[in-house]
N, C-alpha and C positions, 0 to 999 in steps of 0.2 A: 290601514289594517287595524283592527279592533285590539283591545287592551286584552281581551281573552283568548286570543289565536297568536299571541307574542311568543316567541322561541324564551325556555326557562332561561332565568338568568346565570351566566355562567360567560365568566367573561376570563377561563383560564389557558396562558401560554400552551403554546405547542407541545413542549415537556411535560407539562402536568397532563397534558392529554395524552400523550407518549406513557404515561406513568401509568396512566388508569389502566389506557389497553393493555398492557404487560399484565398488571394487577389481573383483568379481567381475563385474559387468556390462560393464568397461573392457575386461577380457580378452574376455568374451565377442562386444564388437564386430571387436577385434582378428584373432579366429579366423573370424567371419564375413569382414571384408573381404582377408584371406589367403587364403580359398576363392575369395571372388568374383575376386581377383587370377589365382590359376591355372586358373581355368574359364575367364576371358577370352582366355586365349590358346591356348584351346583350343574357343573361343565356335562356330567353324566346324563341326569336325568334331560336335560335342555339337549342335549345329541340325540335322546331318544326319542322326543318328541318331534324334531326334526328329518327326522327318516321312518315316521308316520307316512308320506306319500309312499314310499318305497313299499314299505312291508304292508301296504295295502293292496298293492298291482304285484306282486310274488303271494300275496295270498291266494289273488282269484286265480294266478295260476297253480296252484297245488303247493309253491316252493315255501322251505324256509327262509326265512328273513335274517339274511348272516349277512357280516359285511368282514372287511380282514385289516388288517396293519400288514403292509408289505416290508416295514421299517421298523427297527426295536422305536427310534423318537417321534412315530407317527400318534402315537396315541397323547403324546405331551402336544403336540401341534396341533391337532385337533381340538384339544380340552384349552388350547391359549387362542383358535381362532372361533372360537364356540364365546368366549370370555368377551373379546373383540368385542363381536358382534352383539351379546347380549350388553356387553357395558356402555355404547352407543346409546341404545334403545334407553339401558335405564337412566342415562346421564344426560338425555336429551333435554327433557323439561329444563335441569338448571343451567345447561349449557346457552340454553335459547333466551331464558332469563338472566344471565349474565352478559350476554350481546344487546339485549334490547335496553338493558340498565346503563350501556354507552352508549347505544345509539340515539336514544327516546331524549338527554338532553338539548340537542340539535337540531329535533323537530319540532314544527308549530304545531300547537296542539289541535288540527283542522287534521295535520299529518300524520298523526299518532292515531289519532280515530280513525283513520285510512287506512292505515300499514297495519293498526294491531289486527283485522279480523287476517288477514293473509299469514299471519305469523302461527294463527292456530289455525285455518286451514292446512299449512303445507305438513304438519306432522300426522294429520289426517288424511291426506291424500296419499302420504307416503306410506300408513298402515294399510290403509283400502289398497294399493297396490300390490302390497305385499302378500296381504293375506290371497287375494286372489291369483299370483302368483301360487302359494304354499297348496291354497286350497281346489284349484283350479285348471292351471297349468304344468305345473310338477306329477300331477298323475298323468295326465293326456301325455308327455313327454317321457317319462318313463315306461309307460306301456306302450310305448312305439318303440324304443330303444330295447326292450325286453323281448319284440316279437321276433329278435333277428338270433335268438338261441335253438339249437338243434338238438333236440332231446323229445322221446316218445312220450305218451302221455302218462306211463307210469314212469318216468324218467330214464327209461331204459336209451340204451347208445342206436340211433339210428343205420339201420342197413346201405351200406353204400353200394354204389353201384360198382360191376362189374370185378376187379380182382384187388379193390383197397379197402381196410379193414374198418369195419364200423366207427363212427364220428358220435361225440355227445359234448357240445359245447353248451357249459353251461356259466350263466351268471358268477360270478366272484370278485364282488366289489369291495373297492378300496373307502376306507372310509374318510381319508382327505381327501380321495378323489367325489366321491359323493356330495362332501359337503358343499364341496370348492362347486360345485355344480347347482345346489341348492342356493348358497347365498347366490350365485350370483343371475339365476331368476327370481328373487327378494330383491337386492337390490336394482335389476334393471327394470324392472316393473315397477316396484319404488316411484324412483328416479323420474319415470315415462308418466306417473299419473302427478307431476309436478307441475306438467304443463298448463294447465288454465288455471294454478295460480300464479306461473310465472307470465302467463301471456296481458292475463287482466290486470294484475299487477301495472304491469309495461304499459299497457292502454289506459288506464288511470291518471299514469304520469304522463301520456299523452306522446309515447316512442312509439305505438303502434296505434293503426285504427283498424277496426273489422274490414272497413271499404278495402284498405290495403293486405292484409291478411287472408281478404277473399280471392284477391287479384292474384297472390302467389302463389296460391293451392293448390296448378301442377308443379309447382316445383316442391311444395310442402310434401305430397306423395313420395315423388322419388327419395327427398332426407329421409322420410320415416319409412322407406323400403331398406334405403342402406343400412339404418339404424339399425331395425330387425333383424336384418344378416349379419351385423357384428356383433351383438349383446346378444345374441341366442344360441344355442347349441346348432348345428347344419345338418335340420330337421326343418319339415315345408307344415311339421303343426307349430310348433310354438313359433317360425317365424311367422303366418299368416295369423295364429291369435295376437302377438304385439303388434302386429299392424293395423289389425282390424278397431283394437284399444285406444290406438296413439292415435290415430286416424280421426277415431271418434272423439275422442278429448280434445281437436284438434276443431273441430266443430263447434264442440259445446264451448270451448274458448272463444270462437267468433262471435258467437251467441251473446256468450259473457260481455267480451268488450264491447258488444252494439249497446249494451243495457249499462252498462257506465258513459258510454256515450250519451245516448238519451238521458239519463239523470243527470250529468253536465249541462246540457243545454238546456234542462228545466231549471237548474238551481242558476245558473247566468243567465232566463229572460226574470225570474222572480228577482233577481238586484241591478234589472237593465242593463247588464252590458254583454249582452246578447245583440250580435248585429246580423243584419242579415244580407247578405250576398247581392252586389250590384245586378245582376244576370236577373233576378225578381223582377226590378225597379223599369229592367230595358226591356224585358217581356212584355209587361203594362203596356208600356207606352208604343210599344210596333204593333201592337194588337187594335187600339182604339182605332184604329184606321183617320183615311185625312181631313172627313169632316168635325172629329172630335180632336182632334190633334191639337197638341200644344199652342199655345199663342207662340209666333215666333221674336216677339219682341219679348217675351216673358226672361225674368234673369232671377233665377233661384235664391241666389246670391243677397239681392236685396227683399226675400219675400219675410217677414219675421225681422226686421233688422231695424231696431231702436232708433238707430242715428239715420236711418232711411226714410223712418216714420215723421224725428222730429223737422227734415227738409220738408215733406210732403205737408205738414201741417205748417209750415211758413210759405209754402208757396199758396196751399188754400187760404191763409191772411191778406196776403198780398194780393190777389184775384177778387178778394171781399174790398179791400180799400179803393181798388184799382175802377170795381165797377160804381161805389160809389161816388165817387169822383166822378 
């Protein structure tokens, strides 16, 4: 191994590694509850922005856009998981910078240049999730959950049938229930477009291969059928858009690891230790058929072989003196 792909020098006990990670995770709490600190006093505005999908599908129906507290401490609970959530987000960058600040001594620098582009891929896959989540599937989902309200079209109480007395059910949402329903299409969508960088990731290090990954894809199907029926609300749209997504990322990951594959085997035949499969070698040779076939006294063993050559050329001396004589 070359003097520039050497692991840093750091030749510290157990403890002191035990130290740092403590150290590193102290900060890391530190940076979380500074985000949660300035998303809370900004808890309002950040709520309203997030029941955007809502009061978009209550407008094209005529409604107003009201939501309720069922609870006098709903509103502090909402404005601490509103905090949560925003302090995540804004505490991510040094959270992720404080993990790769332990981890990055430990790796060869071959494996740094590896690992760091997936480090900023995965907070970008998690945004792209999200938003398409926020901006995407949270309206399709609530105006499918919104069509099952019974009210005329000036919102007047609907005529029921025969001798019971007019019915008008109409929307009146909780706003911890909203939200608790909003994050958690953000986070599963999230979460689900992590996949081809966890997969290529895995293929890099050489735990999966596309060949294999292709061979499991009915069973890959059913995982990411179950998945969608658990991380979705029991609605046949938003579980057929997560499947349709995972499905596909699920793909493009195969894609991925054949093309880390393929760059593998270019960069090991450019330093020759690229070898290639005896099954080639035995192909050749059942193919030439038996007028071209092997010499059957031929011995591979001795073909290229220094100390075979140096016999051969004393037995040619010998055959020279022998005929002189």
């Amino acid at each position: 191994m070359s003097q520039t792909d050497e692991i840093d020098d750091s030749s510290a006990p157990l403890i002191e590694h035990l130290t740092e990670l403590r150290s590193r995770l102290i900060w890391c709490v530190v940076y979380f509850v500074i985000g949660m600190v300035i998303c809370f006093g900004f808890a309002t505005p950040i709520f309203n922005f997030l029941t955007d999908p809502l009061c978009q599908v209550l407008e094209t129906r005529g409604q107003d856009c009201a939501l309720i507290f069922i609870s006098p401490q709903e509103g502090f609970f909402v404005a601490i998981k509103v905090s949560f959530l925003g302090g995540f987000i804004l505490g991510f960058p040094f959270i992720a910078n404080q993990l790769w600040r332990f981890v990055a001594p430990g790796l060869y620098k071959s494996e740094k240049g590896a690992f760091l582009p997936f480090l900023v891929a995965s907070p970008f896959m998690f945004i792209l999730g999200a938003s398409f989540a926020f901006y995407v599937v949270t309206p399709l989902a609530y105006d499918f959950f919104l069509g099952f309200q019974q009210f005329g079209a000036e919102g007047e109480a609907l005529e029921a049938s025969g001798a019971a007395p007019p019915l008008s059910v109409v929307f009146q949402g909780s706003a911890q229930e909203y939200l608790n329903l909003t994050i958690k299409f953000i986070v599963a969508f999230g979460m689900c477009f992590q996949l081809p960088v966890l997969l290529t990731l895995m293929g890099k290090a050489g735990l999966v291969s596309a060949e294999g990954l292709g061979n499991v894809r009915k069973y890959a199907v059913v995982a990411i059928l179950v998945l969608a029926a658990l991380v979705t609300p029991p609605d046949v749209i938003t579980q057929v858009i997560l499947f349709v997504v995972v499905y596909g990322l699920y793909e493009i990951s195969i894609f991925l690891v054949r093309r880390v594959e393929k760059k593998r085997e270019a960069e090991l035949r450019a330093q020759g230790l690229w070898f290639e499969d005896d099954e080639d070698d035995n192909t050749d040779t059942s193919s030439a058929g038996p007028e071209t076939g092997p010499d059957p006294d031929y011995d591979p063993l001795h073909d290229h072989d220094p100390l075979m050559d140096e016999f051969d050329d004393e037995d040619d001396t010998t055959d020279g003196k022998d005929r002189k004589s």
